[in-house]
MOPAC internal coordinates of N, CA, C and O (Angstrom, degrees):
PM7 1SCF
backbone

  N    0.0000 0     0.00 0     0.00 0    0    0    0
  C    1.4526 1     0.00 0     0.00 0    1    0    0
  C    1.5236 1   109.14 1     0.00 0    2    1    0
  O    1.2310 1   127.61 1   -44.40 1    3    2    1
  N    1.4592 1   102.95 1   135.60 1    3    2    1
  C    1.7995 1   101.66 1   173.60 1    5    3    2
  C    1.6064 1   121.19 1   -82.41 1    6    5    3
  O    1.2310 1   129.51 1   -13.69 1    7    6    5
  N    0.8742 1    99.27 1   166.31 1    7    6    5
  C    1.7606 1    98.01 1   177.37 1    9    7    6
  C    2.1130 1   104.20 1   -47.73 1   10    9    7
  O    1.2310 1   136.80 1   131.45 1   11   10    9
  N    1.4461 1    85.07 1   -48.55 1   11   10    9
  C    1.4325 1    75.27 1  -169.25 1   13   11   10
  C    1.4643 1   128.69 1   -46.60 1   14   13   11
  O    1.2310 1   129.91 1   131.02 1   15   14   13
  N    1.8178 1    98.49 1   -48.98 1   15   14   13
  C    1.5819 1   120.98 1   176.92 1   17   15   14
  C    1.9480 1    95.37 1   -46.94 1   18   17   15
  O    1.2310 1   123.89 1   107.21 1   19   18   17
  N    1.1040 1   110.14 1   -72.79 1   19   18   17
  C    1.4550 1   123.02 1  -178.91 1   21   19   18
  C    1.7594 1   102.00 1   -27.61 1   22   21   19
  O    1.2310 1   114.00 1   131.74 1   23   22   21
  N    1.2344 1   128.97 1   -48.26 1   23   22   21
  C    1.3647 1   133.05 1  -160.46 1   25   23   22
  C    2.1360 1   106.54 1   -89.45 1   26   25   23
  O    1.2310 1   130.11 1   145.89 1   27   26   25
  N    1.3037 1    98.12 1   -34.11 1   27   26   25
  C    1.5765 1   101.71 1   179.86 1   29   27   26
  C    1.4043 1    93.26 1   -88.45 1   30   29   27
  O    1.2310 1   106.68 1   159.31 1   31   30   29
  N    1.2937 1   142.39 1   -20.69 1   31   30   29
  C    1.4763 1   138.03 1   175.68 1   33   31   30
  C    1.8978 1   106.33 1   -77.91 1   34   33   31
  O    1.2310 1   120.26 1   161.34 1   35   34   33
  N    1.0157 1   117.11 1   -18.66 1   35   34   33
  C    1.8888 1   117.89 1  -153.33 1   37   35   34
  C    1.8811 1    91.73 1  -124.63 1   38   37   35
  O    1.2310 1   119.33 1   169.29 1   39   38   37
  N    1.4421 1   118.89 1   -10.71 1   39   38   37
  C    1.6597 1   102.47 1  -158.01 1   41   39   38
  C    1.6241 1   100.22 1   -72.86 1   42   41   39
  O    1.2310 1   116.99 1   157.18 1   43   42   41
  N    1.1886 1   123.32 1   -22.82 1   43   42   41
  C    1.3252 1   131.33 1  -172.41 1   45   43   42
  C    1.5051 1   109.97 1   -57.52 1   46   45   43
  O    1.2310 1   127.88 1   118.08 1   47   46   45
  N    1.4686 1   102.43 1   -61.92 1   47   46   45
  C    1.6390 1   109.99 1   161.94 1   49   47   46
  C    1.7006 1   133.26 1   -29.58 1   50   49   47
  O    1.2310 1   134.63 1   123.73 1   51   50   49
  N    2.1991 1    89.30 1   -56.27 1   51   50   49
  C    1.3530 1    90.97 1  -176.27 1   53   51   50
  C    1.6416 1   129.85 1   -82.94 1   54   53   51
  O    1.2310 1   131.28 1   178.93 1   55   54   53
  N    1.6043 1    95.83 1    -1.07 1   55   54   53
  C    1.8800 1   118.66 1   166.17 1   57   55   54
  C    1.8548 1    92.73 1   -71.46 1   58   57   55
  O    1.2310 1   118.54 1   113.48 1   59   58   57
  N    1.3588 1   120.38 1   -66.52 1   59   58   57
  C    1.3768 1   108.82 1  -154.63 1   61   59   58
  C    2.0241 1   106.04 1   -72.01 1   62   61   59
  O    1.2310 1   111.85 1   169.53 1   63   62   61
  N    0.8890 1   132.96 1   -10.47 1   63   62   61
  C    1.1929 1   156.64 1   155.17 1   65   63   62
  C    1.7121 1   114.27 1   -39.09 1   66   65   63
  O    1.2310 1   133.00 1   106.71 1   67   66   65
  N    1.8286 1    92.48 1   -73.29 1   67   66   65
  C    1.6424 1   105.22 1   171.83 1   69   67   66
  C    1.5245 1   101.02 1   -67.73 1   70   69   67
  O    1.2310 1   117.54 1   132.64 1   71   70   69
  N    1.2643 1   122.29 1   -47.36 1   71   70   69
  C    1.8493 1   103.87 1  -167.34 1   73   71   70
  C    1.5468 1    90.79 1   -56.19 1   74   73   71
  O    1.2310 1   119.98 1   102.63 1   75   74   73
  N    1.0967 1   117.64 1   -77.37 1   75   74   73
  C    1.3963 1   108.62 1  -160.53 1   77   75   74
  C    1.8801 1   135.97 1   -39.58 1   78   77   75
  O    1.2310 1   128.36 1   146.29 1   79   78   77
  N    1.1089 1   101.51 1   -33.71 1   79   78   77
  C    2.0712 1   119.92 1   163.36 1   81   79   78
  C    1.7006 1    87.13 1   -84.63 1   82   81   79
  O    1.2310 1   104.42 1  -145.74 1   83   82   81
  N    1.2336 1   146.37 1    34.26 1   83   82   81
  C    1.1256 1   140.49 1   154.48 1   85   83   82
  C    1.2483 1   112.04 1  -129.90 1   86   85   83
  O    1.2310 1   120.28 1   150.70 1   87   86   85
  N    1.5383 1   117.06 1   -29.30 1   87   86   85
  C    1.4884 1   119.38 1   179.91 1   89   87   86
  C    1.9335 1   101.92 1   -94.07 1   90   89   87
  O    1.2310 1   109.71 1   162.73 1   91   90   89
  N    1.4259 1   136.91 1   -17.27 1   91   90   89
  C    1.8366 1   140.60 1   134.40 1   93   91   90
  C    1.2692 1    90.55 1   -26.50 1   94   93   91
  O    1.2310 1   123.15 1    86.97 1   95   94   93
  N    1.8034 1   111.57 1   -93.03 1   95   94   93
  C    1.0237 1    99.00 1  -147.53 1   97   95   94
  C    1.6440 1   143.31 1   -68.73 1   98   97   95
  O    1.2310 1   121.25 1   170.72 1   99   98   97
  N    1.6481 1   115.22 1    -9.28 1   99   98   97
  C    1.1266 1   126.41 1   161.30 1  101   99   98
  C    1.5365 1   106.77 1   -82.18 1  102  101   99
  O    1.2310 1    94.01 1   146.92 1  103  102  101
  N    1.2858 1   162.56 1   -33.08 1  103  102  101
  C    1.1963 1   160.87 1   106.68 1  105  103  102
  C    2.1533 1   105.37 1    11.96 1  106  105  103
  O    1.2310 1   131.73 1   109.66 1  107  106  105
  N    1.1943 1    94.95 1   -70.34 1  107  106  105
  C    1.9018 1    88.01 1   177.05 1  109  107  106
  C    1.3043 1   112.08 1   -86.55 1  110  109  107
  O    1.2310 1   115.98 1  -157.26 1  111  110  109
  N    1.4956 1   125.23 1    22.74 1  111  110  109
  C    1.2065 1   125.53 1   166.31 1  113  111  110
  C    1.5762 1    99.43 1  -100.56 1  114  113  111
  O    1.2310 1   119.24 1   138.27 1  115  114  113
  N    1.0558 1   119.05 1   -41.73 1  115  114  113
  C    1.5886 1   128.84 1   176.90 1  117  115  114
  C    1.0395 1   112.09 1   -56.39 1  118  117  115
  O    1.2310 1   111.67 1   118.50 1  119  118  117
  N    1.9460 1   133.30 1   -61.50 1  119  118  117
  C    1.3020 1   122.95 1   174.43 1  121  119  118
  C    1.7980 1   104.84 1   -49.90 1  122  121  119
  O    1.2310 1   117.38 1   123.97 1  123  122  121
  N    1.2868 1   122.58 1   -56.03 1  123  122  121
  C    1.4298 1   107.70 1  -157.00 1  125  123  122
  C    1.1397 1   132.71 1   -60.99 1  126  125  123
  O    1.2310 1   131.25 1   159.11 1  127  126  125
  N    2.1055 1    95.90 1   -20.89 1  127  126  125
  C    1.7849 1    95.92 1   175.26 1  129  127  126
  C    2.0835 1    98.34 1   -87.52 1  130  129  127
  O    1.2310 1   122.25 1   162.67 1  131  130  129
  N    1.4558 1   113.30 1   -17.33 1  131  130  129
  C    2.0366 1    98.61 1   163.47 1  133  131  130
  C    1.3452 1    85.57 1   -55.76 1  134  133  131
  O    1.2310 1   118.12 1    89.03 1  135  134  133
  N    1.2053 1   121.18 1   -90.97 1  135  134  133
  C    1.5909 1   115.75 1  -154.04 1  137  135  134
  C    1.5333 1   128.74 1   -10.55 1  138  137  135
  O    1.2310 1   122.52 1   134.09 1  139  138  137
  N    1.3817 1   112.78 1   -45.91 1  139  138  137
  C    1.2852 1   128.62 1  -162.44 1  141  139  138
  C    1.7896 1    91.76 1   -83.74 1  142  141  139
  O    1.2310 1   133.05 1   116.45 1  143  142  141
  N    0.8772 1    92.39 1   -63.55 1  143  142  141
  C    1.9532 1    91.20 1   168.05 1  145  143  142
  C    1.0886 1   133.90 1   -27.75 1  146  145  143
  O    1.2310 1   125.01 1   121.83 1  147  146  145
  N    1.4708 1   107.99 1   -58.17 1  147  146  145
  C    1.4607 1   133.54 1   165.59 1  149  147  146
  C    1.7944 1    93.01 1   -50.82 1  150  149  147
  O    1.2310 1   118.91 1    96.59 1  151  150  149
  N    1.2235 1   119.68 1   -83.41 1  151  150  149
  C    1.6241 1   117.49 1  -167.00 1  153  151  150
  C    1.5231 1   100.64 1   -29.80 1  154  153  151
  O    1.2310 1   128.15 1   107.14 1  155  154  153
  N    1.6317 1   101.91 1   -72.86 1  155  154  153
  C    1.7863 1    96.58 1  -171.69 1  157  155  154
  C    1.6281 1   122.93 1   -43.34 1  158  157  155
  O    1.2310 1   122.13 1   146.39 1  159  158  157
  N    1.4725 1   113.52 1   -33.61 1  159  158  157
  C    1.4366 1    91.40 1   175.53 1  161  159  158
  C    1.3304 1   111.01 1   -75.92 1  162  161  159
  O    1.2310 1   119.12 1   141.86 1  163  162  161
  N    1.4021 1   119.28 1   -38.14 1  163  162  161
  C    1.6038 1   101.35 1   174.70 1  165  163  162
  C    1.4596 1   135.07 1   -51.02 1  166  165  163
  O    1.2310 1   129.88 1   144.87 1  167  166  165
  N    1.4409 1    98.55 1   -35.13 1  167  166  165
  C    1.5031 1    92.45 1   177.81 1  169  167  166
  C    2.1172 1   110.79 1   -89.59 1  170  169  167
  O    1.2310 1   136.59 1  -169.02 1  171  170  169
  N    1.1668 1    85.48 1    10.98 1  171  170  169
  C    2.0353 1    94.18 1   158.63 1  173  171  170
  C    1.1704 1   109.61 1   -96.39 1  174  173  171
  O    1.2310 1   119.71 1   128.71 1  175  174  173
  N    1.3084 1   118.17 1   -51.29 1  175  174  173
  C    1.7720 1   105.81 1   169.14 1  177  175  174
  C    1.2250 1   116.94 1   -67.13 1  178  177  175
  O    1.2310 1   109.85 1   157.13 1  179  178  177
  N    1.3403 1   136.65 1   -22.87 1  179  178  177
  C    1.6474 1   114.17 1   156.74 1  181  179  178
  C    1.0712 1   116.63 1   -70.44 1  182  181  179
  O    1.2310 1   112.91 1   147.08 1  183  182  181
  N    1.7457 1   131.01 1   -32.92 1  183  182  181
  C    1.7384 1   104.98 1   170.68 1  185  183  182
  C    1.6401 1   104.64 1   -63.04 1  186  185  183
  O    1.2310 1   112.03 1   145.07 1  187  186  185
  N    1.1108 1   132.63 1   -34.93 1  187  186  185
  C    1.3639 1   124.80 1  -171.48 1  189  187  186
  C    1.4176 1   121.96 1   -45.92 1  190  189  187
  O    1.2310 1   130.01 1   130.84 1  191  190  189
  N    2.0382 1    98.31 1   -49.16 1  191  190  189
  C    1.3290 1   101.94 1   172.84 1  193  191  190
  C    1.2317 1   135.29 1   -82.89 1  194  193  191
  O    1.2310 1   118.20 1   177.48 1  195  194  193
  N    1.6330 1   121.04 1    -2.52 1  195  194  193
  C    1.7205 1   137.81 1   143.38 1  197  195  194
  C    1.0235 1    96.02 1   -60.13 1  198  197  195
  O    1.2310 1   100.04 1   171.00 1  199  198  197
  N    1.5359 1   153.71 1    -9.00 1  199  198  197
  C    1.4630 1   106.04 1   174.24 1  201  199  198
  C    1.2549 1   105.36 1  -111.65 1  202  201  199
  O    1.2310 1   120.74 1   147.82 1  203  202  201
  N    1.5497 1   116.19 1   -32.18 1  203  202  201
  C    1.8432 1   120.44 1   158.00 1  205  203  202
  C    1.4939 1    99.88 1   -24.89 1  206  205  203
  O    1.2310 1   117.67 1    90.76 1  207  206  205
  N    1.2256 1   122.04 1   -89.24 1  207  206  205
  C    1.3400 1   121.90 1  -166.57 1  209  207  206
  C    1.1949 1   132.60 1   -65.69 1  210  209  207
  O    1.2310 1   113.58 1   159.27 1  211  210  209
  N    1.0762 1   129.75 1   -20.73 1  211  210  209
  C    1.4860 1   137.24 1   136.95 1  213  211  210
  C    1.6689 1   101.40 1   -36.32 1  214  213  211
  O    1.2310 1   106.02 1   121.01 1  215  214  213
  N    1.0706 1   143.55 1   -58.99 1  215  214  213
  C    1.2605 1   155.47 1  -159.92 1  217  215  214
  C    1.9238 1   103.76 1   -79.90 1  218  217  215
  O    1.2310 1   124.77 1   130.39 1  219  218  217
  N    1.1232 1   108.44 1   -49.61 1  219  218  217
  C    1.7922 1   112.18 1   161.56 1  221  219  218
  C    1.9370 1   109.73 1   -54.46 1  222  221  219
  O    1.2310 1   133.10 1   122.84 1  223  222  221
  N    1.2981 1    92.29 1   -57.16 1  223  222  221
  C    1.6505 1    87.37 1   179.06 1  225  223  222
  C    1.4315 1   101.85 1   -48.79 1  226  225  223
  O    1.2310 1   113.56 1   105.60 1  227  226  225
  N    0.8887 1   129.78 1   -74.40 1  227  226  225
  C    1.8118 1   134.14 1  -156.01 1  229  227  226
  C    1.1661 1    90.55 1   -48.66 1  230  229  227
  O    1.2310 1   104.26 1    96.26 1  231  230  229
  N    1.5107 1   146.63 1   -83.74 1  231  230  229
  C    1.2056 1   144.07 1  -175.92 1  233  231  230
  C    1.6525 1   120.80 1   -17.65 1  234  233  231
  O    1.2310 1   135.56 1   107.24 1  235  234  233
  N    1.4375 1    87.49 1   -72.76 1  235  234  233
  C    1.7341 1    92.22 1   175.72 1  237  235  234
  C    1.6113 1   107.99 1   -57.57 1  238  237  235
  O    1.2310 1   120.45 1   133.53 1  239  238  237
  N    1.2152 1   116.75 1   -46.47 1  239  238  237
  C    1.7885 1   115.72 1  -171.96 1  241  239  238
  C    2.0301 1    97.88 1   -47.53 1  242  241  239
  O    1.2310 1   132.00 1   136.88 1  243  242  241
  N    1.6564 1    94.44 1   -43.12 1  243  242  241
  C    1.5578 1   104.58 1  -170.50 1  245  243  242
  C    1.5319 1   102.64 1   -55.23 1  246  245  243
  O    1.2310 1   122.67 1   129.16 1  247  246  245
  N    1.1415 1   112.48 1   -50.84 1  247  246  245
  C    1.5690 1   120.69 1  -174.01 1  249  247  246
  C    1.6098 1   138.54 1   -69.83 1  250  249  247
  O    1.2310 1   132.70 1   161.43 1  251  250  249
  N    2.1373 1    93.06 1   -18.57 1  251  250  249
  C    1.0002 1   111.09 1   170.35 1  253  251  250
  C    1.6235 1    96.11 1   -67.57 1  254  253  251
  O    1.2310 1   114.23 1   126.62 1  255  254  253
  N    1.4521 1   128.54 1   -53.38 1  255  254  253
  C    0.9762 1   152.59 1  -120.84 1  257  255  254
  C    2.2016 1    96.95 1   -75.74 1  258  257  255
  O    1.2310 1   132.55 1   128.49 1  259  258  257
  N    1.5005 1    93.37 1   -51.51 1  259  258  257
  C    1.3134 1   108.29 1   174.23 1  261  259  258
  C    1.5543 1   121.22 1   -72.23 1  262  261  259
  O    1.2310 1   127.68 1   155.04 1  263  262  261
  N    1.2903 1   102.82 1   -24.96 1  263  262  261
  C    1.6600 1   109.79 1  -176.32 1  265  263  262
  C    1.7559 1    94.08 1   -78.59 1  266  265  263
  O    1.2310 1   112.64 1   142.95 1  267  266  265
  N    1.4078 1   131.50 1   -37.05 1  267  266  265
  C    1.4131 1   132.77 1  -177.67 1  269  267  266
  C    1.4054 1   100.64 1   -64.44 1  270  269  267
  O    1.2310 1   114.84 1   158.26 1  271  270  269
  N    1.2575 1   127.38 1   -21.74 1  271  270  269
  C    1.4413 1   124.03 1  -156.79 1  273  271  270
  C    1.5153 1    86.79 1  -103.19 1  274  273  271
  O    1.2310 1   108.99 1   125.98 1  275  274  273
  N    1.3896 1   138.22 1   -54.02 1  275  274  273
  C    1.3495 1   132.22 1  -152.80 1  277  275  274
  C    1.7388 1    98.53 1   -75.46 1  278  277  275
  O    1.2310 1   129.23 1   175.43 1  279  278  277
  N    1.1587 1    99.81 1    -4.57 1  279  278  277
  C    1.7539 1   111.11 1  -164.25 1  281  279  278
  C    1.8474 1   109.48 1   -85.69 1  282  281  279
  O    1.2310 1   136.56 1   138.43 1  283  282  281
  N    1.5625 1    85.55 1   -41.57 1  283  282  281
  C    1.4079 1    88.83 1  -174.97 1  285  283  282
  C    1.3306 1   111.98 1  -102.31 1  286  285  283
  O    1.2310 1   110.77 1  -161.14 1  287  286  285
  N    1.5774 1   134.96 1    18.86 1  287  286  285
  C    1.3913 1   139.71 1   156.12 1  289  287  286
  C    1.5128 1   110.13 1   -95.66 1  290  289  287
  O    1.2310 1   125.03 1   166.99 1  291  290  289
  N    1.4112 1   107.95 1   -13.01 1  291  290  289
  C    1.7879 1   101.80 1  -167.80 1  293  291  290
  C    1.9612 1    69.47 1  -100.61 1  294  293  291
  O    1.2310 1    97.34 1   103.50 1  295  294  293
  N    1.5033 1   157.91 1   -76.50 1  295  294  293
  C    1.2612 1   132.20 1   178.71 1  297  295  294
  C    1.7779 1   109.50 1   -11.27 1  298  297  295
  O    1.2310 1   126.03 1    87.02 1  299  298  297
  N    1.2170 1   106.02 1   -92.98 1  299  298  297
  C    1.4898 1   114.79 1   144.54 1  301  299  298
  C    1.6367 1   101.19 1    45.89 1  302  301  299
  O    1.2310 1   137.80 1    65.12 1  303  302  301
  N    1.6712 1    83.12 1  -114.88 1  303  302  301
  C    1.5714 1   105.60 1   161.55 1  305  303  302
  C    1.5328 1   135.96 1   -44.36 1  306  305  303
  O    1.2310 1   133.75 1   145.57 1  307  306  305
  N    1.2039 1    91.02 1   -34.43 1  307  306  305
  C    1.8332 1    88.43 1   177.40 1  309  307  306
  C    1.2528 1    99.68 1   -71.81 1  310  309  307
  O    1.2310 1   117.43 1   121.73 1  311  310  309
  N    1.3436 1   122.49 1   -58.27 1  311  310  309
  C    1.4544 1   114.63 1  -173.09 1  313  311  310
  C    1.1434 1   124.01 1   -34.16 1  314  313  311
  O    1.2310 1   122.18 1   125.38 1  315  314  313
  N    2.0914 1   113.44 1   -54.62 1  315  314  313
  C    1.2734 1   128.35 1   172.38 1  317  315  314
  C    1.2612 1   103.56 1   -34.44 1  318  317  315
  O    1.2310 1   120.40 1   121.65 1  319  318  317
  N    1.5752 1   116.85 1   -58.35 1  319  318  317
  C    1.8658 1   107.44 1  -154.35 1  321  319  318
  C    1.7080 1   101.41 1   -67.05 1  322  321  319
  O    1.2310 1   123.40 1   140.75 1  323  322  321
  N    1.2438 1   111.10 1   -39.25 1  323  322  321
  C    1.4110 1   110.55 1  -151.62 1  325  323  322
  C    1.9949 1    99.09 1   -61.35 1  326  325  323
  O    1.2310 1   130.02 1   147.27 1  327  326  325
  N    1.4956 1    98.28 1   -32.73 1  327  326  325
  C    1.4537 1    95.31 1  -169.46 1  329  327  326
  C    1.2401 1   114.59 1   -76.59 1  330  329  327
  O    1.2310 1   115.39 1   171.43 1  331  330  329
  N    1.6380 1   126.35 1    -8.57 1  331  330  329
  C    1.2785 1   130.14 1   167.77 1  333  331  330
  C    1.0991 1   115.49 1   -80.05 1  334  333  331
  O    1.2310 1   109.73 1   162.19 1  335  334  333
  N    1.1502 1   136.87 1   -17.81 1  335  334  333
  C    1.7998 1   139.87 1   154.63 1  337  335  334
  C    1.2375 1   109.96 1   -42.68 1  338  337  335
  O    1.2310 1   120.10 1   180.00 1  339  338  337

């Protein structure tokens, strides 16, 4: 057999060969740009959830803040009454 015979007998092969190391490599081009996607939203939902909770602290700090105050006017008062006895 000549090269040629050899080459019109084998080209079928070397088409399904190239699609396929062509259909890998667009295939691991696809996971890597999900991948990168995947990262960016994660690291958006952690700024998201630094600012949620940043935002819980203040609240509660706020709430501690009023409960110290309602705490030490009802003292306050007790004291008042007790010293009028």
């Amino acid at each position: 057999m000549t090269v040629i015979d050899w080459f019109k007998t084998l080209w079928p092969v070397a088409v399904v060969l190239a699609a396929f190391g062509v259909r890998m490599e667009v295939g691991q081009a696809l996971n890597k740009q999900r991948l990168r996607s995947i990262e960016k939203d994660v690291e958006r939902e952690k700024e998201d959830r630094k600012a949620d909770i940043a935002s819980v602290h203040a609240r509660v700090s706020r709430h501690e803040n009023d409960i110290g105050k309602a705490l030490s006017e009802i003292r306050q008062d007790i004291k008042t009454l007790l010293s009028r006895q």
